[in-house]
N, C-alpha and C positions, 0 to 999 in steps of 0.2 A: 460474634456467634452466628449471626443470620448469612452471613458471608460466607462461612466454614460451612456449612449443613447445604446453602443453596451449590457450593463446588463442589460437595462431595455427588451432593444428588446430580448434576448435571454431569457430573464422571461417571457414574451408576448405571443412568439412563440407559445412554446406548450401548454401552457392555452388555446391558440384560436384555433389549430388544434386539443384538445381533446373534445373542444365545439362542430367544426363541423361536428367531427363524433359519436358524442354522439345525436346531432341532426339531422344527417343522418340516424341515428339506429333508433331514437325513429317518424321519419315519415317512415321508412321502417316498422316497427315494427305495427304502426297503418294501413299501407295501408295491410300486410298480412294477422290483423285483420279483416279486411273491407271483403276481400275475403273468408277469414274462414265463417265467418256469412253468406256471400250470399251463399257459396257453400253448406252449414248445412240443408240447407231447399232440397236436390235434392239426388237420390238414383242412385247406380249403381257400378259397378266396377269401374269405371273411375273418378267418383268422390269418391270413398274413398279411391285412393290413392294420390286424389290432397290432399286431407283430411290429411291423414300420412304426404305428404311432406311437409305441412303447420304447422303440430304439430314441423318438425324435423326444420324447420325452423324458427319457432318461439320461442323455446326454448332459444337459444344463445341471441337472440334478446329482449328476458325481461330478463334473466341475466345483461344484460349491462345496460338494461335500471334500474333494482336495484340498480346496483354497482353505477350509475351512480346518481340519486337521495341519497345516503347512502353519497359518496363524496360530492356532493353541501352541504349536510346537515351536514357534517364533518367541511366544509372548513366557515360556515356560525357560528356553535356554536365554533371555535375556538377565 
């Protein structure tokens, strides 16, 4: 019985800690959205380098959020 409960829980585990940062990523991901669009509409030196740091930081963040839909839809047609 101790056996059965310790495999399941170690199967559990990191299912739910890749969940919660997969959904960490993809509301990070939409709130730097949120600010790219408001900052889009305003000119200046200041804003285009929030601009740049918003592309370098967005990047990694729709990667994951791909990798990340590509495995649900992996783990769903299996």
């Amino acid at each position: 019985m101790i056996a059965l409960v310790t495999t399941t829980a170690s199967d559990f585990l990191p299912t739910a800690a890749a969940a919660s940062l997969a959904l960490i990523a993809i509301v990070t991901l939409a709130t730097l959205l949120m600010q790219k669009e408001a900052v889009s509409g305003l000119s200046g030196l200041r804003v285009t380098r929030w601009d740049r740091a918003l592309n370098i930081a967005l990047l990694p963040l729709t990667f994951v959020l791909v990798l990340t839909i590509i495995l649900k839809l992996a783990s769903v047609w299996r």
